[in-house]
N, C-alpha and C positions, 0 to 999 in steps of 0.2 A: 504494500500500500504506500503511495508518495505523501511525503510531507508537504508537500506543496507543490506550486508549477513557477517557475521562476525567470523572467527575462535576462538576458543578457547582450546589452547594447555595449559593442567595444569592434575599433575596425582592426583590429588586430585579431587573424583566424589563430593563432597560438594561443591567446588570452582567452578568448571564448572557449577554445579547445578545451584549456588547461582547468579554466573553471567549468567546464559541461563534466570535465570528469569526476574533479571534485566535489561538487555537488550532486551529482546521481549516484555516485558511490555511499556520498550520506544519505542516501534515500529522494532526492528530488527530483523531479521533472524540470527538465531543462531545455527550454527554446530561445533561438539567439538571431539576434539580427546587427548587420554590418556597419550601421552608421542612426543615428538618428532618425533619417526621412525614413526607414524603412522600419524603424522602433513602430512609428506612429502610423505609419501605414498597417502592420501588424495589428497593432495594439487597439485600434479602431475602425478596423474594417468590418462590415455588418457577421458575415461569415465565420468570423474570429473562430475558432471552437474550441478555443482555452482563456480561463479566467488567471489573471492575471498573479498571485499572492506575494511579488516581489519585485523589484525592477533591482538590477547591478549595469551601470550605465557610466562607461568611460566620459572624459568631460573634450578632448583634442580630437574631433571626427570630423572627415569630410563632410560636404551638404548642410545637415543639419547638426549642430555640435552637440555637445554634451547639455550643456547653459541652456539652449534652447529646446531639448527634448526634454528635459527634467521639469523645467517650465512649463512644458503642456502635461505632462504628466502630474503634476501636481496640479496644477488647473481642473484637469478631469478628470485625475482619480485620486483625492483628496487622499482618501483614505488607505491605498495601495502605497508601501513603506519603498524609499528610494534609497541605495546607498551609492556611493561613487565610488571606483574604482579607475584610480588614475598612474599614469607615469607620470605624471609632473605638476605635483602639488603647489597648491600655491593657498597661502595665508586668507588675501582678499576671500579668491573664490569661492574657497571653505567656507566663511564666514558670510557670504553672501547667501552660499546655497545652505545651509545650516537653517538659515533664517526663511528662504521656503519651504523647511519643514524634511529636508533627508536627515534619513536617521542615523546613517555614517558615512567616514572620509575616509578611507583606504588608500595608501600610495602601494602601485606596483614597485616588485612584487611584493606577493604576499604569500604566507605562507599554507598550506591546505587546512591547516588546524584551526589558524586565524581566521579565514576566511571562515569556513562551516559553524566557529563560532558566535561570528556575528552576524551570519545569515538564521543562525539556528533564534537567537534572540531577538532581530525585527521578527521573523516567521511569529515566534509566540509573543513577541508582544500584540502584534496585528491582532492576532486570532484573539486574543485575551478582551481586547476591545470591541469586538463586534464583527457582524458581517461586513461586506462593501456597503 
């Protein structure tokens, strides 16, 4: 049984790889998409046939960046918990996107322990709180 179904926006296919592993290994559902425009394109297509319980969303993407898919992501899914997983952290940005409401700031890399435990505590804080 999956503990949840979890996005993975990062245009980097080794990063996504490397977290699809990680996280299915700990029990998750994991679908990923390459840049932002195609986060939202996913994530809001009528068709969809997965409900969303996570987003992990690089912030440095072509098209649509990070800044900007998190943005609509919190606009329309208030309630779906966002964490950033970045190569190149930066103080402002943190503290910018903090303040739209994600729940963590990761710099790559990271390690599979770190990572699974901080997906594992957005996962249950979400659920603790309610449905969407």
């Amino acid at each position: 049984m999956s503990l949840g179904r979890i996005l993975v926006v990062d245009d980097e296919a080794d990063v996504r790889k490397s977290v699809r592993m990680i996280l299915t290994k700990a029990g998750y559902d994991v679908v990923e998409a390459e840049d932002g425009e195609k986060a939202i394109k996913q994530i809001r297509s009528d068709d969809n046939p997965f409900k969303v319980g996570l987003i992990i969303c690089d912030i440095h993407m072509p098209k649509v960046n990070g800044m900007e898919a998190i943005g609509y992501f919190r606009q329309e899914f208030p309630s779906v918990p966002v964490i950033v997983l970045t190569g190149e952290p930066e103080l402002a940005g943190a503290t910018h996107l903090f303040k739209q409401g994600i729940v963590d700031y990761l710099a790559k890399p990271i390690s599979p322990e770190k990572l699974t435990q901080v997906v594992t505590k957005a996962v249950r804080d979400h659920v603790s709180k309610g449905p969407y």
